[in-house]
Backbone bond lengths (Angstrom), bond angles and torsions (degrees), N, CA, C in turn:
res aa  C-N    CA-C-N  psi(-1)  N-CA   C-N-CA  omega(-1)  CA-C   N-CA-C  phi
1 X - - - 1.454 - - 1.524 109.10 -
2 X 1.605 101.23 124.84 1.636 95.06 169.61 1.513 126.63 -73.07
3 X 1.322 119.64 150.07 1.703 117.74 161.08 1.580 110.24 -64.87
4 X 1.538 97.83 155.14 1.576 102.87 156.67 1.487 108.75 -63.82
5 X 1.165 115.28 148.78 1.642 142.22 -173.81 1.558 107.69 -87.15
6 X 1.652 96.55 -54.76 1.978 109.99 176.30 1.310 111.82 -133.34
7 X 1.355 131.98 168.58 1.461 131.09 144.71 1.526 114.67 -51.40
8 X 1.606 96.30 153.66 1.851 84.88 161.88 1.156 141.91 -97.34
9 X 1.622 90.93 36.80 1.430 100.02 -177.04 2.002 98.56 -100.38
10 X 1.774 100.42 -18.37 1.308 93.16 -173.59 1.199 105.40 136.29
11 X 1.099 130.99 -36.10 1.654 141.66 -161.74 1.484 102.01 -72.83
12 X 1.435 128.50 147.34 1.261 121.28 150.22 1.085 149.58 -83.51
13 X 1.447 95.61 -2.95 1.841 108.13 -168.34 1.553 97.95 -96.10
14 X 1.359 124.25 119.35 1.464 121.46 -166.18 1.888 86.56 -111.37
15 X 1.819 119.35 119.61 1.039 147.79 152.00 1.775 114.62 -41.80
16 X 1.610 107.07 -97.27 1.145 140.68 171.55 1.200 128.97 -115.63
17 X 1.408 125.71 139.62 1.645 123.55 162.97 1.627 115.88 46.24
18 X 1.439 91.01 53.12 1.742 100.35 -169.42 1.870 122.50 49.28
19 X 1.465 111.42 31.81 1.479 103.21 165.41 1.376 110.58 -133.39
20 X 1.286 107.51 171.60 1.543 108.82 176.58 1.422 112.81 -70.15
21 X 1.090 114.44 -134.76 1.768 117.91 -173.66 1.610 120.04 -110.99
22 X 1.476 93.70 -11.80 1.265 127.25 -164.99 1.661 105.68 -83.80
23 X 1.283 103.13 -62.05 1.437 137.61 -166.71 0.936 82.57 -74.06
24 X 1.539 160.75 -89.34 1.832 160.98 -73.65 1.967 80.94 -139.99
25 X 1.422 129.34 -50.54 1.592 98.58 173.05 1.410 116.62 -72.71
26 X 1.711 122.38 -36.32 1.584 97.40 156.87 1.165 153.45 -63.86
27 X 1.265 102.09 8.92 2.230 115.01 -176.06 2.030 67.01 -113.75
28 X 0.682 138.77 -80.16 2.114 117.45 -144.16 1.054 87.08 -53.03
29 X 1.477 134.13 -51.05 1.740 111.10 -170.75 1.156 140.32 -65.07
30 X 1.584 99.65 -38.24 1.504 122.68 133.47 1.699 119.53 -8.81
31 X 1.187 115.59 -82.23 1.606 138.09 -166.58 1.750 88.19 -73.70
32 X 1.433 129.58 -57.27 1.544 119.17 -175.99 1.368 114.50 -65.23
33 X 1.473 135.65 -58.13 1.378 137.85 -151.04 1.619 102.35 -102.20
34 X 1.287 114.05 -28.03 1.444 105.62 -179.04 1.633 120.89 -132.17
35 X 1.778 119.70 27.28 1.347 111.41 162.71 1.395 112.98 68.35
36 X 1.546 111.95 20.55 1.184 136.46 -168.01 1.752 123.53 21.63
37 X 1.789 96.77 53.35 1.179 109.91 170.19 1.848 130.35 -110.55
38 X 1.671 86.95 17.71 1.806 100.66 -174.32 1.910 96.87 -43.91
39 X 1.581 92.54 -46.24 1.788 87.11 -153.13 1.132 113.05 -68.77
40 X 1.436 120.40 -16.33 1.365 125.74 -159.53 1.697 93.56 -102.38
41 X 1.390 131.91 -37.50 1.295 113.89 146.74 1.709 134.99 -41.23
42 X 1.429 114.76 -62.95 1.459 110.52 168.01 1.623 141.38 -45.96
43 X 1.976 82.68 -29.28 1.777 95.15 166.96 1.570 100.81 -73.50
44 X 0.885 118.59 -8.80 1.881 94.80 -152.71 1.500 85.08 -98.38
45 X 1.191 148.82 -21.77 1.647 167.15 -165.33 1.188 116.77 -106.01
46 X 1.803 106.34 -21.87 1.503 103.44 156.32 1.546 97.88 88.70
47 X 1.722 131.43 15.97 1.027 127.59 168.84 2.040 98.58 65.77
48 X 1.448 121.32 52.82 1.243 113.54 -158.59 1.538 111.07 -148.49
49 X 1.076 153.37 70.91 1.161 137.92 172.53 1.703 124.39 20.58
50 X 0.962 145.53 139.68 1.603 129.90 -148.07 1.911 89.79 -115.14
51 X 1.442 95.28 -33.46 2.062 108.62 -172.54 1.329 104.88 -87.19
52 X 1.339 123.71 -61.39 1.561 135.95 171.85 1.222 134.05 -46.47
53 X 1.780 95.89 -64.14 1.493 113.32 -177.00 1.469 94.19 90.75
54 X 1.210 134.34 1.12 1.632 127.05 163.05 1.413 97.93 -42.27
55 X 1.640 117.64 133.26 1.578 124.55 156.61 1.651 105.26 -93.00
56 X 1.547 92.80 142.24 1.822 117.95 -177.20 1.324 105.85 -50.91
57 X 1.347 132.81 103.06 1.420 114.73 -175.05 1.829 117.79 -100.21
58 X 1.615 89.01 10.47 1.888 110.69 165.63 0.934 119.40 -155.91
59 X 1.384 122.78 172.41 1.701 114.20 -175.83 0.917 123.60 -42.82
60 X 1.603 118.04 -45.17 1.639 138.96 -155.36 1.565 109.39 -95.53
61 X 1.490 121.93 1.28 1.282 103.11 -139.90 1.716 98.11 -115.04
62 X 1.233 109.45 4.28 1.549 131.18 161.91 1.534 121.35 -102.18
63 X 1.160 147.14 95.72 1.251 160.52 -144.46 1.964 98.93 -109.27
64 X 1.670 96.70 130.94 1.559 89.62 166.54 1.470 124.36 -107.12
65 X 0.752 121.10 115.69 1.382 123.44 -178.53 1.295 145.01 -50.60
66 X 1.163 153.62 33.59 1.233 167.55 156.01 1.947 100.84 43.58
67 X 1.175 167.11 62.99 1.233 151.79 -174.90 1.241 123.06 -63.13
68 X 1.303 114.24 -23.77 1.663 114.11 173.13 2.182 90.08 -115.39
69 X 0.926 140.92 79.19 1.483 137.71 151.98 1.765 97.89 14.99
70 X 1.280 120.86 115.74 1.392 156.47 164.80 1.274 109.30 61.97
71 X 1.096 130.34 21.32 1.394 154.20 153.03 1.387 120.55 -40.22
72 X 1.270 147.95 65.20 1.390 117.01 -162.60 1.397 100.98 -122.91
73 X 1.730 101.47 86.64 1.158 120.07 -179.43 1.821 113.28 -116.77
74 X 1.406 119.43 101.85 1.919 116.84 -174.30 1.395 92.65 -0.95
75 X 1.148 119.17 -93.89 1.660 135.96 -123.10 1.686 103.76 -71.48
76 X 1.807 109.93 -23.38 1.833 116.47 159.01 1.149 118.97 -70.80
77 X 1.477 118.63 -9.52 1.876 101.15 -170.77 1.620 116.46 -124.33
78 X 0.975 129.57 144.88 1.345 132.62 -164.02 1.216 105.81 -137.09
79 X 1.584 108.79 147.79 1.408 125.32 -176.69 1.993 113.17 -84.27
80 X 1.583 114.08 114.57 1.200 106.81 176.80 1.495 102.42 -130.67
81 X 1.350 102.17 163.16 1.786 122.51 168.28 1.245 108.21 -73.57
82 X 1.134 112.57 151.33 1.832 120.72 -175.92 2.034 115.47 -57.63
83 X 1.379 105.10 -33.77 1.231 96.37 -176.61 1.285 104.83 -80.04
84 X 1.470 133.18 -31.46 1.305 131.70 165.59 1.289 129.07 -35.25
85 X 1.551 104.17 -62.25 1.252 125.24 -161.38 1.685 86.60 -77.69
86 X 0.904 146.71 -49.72 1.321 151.01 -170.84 1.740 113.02 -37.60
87 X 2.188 93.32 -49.48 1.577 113.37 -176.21 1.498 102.07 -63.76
88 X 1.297 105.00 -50.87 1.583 112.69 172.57 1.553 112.24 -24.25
89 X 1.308 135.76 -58.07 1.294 168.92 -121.83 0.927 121.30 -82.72
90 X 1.736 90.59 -91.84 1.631 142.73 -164.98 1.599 109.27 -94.04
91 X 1.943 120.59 -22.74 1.332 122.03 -167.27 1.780 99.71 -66.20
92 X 1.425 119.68 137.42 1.776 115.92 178.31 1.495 85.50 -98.26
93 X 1.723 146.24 -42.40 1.144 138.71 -153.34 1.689 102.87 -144.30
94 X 1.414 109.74 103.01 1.127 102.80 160.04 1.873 132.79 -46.09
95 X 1.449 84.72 159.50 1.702 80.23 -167.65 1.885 103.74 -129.31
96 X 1.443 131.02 139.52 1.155 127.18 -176.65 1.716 118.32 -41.94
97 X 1.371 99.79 -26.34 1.307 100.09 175.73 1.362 153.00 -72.75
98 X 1.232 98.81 11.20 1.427 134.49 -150.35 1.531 106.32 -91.06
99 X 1.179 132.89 110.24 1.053 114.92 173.44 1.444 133.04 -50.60
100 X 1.622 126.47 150.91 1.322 111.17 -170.79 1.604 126.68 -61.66
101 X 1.517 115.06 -38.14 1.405 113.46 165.00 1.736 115.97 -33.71
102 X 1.422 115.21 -70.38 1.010 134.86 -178.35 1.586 118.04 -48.51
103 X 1.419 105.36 -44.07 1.669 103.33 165.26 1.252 113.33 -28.62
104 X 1.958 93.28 -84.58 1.327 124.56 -177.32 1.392 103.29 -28.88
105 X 1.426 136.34 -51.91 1.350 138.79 -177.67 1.354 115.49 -43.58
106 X 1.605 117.03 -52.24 0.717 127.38 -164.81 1.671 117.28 -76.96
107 X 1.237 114.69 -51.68 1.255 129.08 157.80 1.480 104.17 -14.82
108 X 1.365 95.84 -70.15 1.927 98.25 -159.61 1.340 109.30 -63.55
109 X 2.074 125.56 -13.05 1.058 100.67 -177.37 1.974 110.11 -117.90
110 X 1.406 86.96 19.22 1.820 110.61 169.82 1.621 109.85 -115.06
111 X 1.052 121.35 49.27 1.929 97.13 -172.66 1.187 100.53 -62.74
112 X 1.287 143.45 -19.70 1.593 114.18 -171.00 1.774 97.17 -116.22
113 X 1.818 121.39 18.02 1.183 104.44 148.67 1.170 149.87 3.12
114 X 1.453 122.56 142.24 1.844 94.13 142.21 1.336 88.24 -122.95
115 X 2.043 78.40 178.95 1.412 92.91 -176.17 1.920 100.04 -139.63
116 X 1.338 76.01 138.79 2.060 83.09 176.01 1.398 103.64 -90.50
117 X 0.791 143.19 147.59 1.621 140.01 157.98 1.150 101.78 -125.77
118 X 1.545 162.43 -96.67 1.050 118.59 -116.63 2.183 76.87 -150.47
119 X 1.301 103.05 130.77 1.431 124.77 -176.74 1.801 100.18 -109.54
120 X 1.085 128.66 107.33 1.130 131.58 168.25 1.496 113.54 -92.53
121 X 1.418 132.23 100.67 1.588 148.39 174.45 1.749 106.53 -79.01
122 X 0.822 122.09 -38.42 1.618 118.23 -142.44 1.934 82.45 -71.93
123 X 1.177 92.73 172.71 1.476 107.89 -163.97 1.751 95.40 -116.84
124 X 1.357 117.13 144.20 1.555 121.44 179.02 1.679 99.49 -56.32
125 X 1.340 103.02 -60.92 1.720 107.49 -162.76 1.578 108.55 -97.73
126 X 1.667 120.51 112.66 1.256 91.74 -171.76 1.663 122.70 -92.04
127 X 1.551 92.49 17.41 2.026 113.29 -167.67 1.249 80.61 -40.69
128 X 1.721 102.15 154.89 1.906 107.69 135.74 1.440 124.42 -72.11
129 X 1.122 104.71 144.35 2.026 102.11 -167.39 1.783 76.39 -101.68
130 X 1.212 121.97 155.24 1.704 127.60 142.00 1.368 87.19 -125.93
131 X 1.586 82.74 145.67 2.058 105.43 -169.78 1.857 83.89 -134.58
132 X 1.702 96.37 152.63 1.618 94.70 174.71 1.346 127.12 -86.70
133 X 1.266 132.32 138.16 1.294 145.29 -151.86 1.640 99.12 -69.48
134 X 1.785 100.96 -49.96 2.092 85.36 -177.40 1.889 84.26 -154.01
């Protein structure tokens, strides 16, 4: 019996179970953290950012998202880009600017959040005032 030659992702350096190193930690993490439904999430999203629409331009470079924390149920997890998934995360105060996907994201993983919405700066009068110095 012959060996595999490459992964099928392309690579030549074969790790484990005919993949590179690349491929063989995303199928165990796969099978541990997500019920081995990463792929079948990324297909269904089209390998695509869900807020952006950024396309995955490497294995790693599309992140799935967990929406309920250790959940790894299809219809809870969604495909995001790293800076997204990051805002998801790392945000302490939502901000109006946020796209609505991403709110919603956020929401579910802040319920007792806050949220700023809308900061009004601009000034009624925009004259220059001169006031006296002393």
């Amino acid at each position: 019996m012959q060996g595999l030659l490459h992964c099928r992702c392309g690579r030549n350096e074969i790790l484990a179970l005919g993949m590179c190193a690349t491929c063989y930690t995303l199928r165990r993490q796969d099978d541990e953290y997500f019920a081995g439904l990463r792929e079948a999430v990324l297909e269904r999203d089209q390998y695509r950012c869900r807020v952006c629409d950024a396309p995955g331009r490497s294995k790693r470079s599309i992140i799935v998202h967990h929406r309920v924390p250790g959940s790894s149920v299809l219809s809870l997890m969604i495909s995001l880009c790293p800076g997204w998934h990051a805002k998801v995360h790392r945000t302490r105060v939502v901000l109006s600017a946020m796209p609505p996907l991403l709110l919603k994201l956020w929401r579910e993983q802040h319920p007792a959040g806050h949220e700023q919405r809308t900061l009004d700066f601009r000034r009624e009068d925009t004259r220059t005032q001169t006031m006296p110095m002393f």
